[in-house]
C-alpha angles and dihedrals in degrees: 000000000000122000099222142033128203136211122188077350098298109144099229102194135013130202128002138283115348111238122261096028106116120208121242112259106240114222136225123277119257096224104082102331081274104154118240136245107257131195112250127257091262094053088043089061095038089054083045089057099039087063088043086066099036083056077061098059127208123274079200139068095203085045100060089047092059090047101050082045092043085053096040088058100061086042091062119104093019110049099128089054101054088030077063100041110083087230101048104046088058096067106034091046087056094045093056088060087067097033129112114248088250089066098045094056091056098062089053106052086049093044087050101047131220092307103026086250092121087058094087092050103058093034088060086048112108085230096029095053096068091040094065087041081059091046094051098043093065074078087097090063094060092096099048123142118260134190120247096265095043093045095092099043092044087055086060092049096055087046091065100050097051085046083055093046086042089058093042090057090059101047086058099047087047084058110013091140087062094046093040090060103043128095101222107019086055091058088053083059096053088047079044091056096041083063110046093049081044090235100126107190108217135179109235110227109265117229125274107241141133095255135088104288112241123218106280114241117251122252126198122206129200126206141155126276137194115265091241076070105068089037083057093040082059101048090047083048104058086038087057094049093051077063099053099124087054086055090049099048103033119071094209088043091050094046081055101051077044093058101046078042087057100045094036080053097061092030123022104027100170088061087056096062096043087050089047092047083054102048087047099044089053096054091049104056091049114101128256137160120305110287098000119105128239090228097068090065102055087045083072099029103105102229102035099051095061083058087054094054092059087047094048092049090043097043127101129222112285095045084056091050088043099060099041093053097035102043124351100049110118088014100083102088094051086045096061089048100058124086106245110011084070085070085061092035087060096043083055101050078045094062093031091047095114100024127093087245086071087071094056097056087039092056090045090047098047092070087065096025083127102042080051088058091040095062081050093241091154087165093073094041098050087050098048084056092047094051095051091065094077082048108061096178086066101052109085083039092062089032098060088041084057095055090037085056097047095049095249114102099084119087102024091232084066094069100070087075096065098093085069091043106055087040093057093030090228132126122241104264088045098046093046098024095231149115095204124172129271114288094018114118112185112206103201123077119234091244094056101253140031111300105206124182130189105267087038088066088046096056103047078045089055093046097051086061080065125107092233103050085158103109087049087050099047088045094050091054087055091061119094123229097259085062091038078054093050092046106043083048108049129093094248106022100059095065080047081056098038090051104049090054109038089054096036121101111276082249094054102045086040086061099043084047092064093061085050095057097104100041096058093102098047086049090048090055100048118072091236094038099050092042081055095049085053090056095040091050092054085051103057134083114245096266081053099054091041094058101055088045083061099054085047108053104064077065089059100124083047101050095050090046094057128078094232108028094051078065089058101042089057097046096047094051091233098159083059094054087055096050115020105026097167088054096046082046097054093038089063086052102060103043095056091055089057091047087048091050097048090052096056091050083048097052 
């Protein structure tokens, strides 16, 4: 290959492999131990590089397009083998991405051979395989928009791609069990089905800080597709189905049948049913024990219940009704206990949250509410509390089992202590350390401040959610400011905090703001803190408001000289409230009358 490329005849790269950059090992092929074909030492450098430019990014658009050409071109006659090197997948699969559909279609039709049958191969390559996932994502351009001149080429263009992702559909239905099972090549099949439904599945691009990066939240984006696509999507679909004992008993085979669930569920919802009525079908015909449904034992199988959780949220109502009564009644109680079925117990309170059947379950789970606390299942619990607030007549019943649970409920003084206690998850004499007498409430923790985890924070969340909010009030009030500041600062607890008063009475939050008056600047400087003072802010009326921008502006040297409170200071319009109070007055509101507004068109 050749060592440079140019570009308006600007020599890109000169020389070869920089020194101390080690080449990849390439291993041995699966099929045999047979070793396989590997680009040469000088390839190898001129891919490295390729990346190396495209990390540096085009300041035009023309020159991009030479360059991806330029590249292309040396990719031609030899694609399989550089979508297989290490090296070499990485840039190409990055160069498809900027690629025209033309040329898309191009690299498919050579990764895929004169009859589609090398498909299979490079998608089951460990480097192949996210080559042809990058192939099959420009799906999404096809629609883009064209000028006069370029509208019937493009049409061509986009014909040839659907002809190479045809050909591909049929590759995989030829060999699905093959794909199914392996680990790349199944991935390839979910890419496959994203595509075909025109629901494309993207991580958006976390954000650049110091700090450790967290996991970028996943973006799905919707687009038109041809109508061969759906037709495709129909016929993968009933292949899949005729495997569906591979699907129930294969962890990559189930993610698959998962992900065409999941697509079929936002747009083609009548496939979904009729996919759901065959899983379940399936698992219901298979045998089991006398008496004792099949079912149970895939709602404990690892693979497989990962494949229940998706049925039952995806599932409508009869079904719902339809597994309780026809297999899960009396077994609710020994599902939440086990280790892995509560994950499926929680994905099914979740879908019958707001059905009759929840009751039902509600009712099933409450005779072992505290042996489900005691294995430490939280999940089941959180959502049981969650649920309950579209059921009003269950809510003082979970309520008191909770205090029951948490050793607090008798005597009555006691009660004022449960805040602490569903934060930390601890009962009283474990939280406090101590076997006190009767009546006698103790108000500092044994380790010194408010310990708070993570579906703690979740459950005094969910109760707040409740009619009757009036014991964690009364219990929040009862906290001093070191624990408020604890609270209003932490991680967890700040959304606790953000969630009992913003959905408390203006009269109660009027009153717990109040206690919070000297803490507003600590809160302004800290990320959750000051992420707790904004929603707290939209919630309250305007002498609310006035009031905490009192007790803020004296601060005003620190607040703009902090990353987070300077946040604060502009969105609160403290500089106005400084020096045009009338106006800052009349701009708030303002603004909650539109809020106001917008909430009522909303209800």
């Amino acid at each position: 290959m050749v060592q440079e490329m140019e570009v308006k005849g600007q020599r890109y790269f000169k020389g070869g492999q920089k020194k101390g950059q080690k080449r990849p090992t390439q291993d041995s092929s699966a099929d045999g131990g047979t070793k396989r074909r590997r680009l040469d030492p000088t390839s190898v450098s001129y891919f490295r590089r390729v990346s190396e430019r495209l990390n540096e990014g085009f300041t035009e658009e023309e020159e991009r397009a030479l360059f991806v050409e330029n590249v292309l071109s040396e990719v031609k006659g030899q694609a399989a083998l550089v979508s297989m090197d290490m090296t070499g997948s990485v840039a190409l699969e990055r160069l498809l991405s900027l690629a025209s559909p033309a040329q898309v279609a191009d690299v498919l039709a050579e990764l895929g051979g004169e009859t589609g049958s090398e498909f299979r191969g490079v998608s089951c390559d460990q480097c192949g395989g996210h080559v042809m996932e990058s192939a099959l994502r420009q799906a999404h351009r096809w629609n883009e928009e064209s000028s006069a001149e370029e509208e019937e080429e493009e049409e061509e263009h986009c014909g040839m791609l659907e002809a190479q992702v045809t050909r591909l559909c049929g590759v995989v239905r030829e060999n699905m069990v093959g794909f199914l099972k392996d680990p790349y090549g199944s991935h390839v099949l979910r890419t496959l089905v994203q595509v075909l439904s025109g629901s494309l599945t993207r991580d958006a691009p976390a954000a650049q800080t110091g700090k450790k990066q967290k996991k970028p939240k996943t973006e799905v984006l919707d687009f038109e597709i041809p109508v061969s696509f759906w037709w495709e999507l129909k016929h993968l679909s009933e292949r899949l189905m005729e495997n569906v004992n591979v699907c129930v008993t294969n962890a990559s085979a189930s993610a698959t049948l998962q992900t065409l669930l999941t697509v079929s569920h936002r747009k083609r919802p009548i496939l979904c049913r009729k996919l759901i009525k065959g899983i379940m079908g399936y698992l219901m015909s298979l045998s089991s024990a006398p008496g004792v449904s099949p079912l149970l034992v895939f709602l404990k199988d690892p693979s497989c219940s990962h494949l229940m959780q998706t049925v039952f949220s995806f599932s409508h109502k009869a079904v719902l009704q339809d597994v309780y009564r026809s297999h899960l009644r009396t077994q609710m109680m020994h599902l939440a206990l086990h280790p892995i079925a509560n994950y499926t117990v929680q994905s099914l309170i979740t879908a019958s949250a707001r059905l009759k059947v929840f009751l039902k379950i509600f009712d099933e789970l409450m005779e072992g509410f505290e042996a489900i606390l005691a294995a430490g299942h939280m999940g089941v619990v959180v959502l049981m509390v969650e649920s309950c607030v579209h059921w009003e007549e269950k809510q003082n019943e979970l309520l008191q089992r909770l205090l029951q649970a948490f050793h607090c409920s008798d005597p009555a003084s006691l009660q004022v202590s449960c805040l602490p206690l569903f934060l930390s998850l601890l009962a009283y004499e474990v939280y406090y350390n101590t076997e006190t007498a009767e009546g006698d409430a103790l108000t500092q923790p044994v380790q010194g401040r408010l310990s708070i985890c993570y579906h703690g924070s979740r459950l005094v969340q969910a109760l707040a959610g409740f009619k009757d909010r009036s014991v964690l009030m009364n219990s929040l009030h009862g906290l001093g400011s070191a624990d408020l500041l604890t609270l209003g600062t932490d991680r967890s607890g700040s959304h606790a905090l953000q969630m009992l008063l913003t959905t408390a009475s203006d009269k109660g939050r009027g009153k717990m703001l109040r206690k919070l008056e000297e803490l507003y600047v600590r809160l302004a400087c800290s990320s959750c803190g000051s992420r707790l003072l904004e929603a707290v802010w939209n919630s309250a009326t305007v002498s609310q408001r006035q009031s905490i921008a009192e007790k803020l502006v004296p601060s005003e040297s620190q607040l703009r000289s902090d990353q987070f409170a300077r946040h604060i200071w502009a969105k609160f319009g403290l500089r106005n409230f400084m020096k045009r109070r009338a106006d800052w007055q009349e701009a708030q509101t303002g603004e909650l009358k539109k809020r106001k507004m917008f909430n009522d068109i909303l209800q």
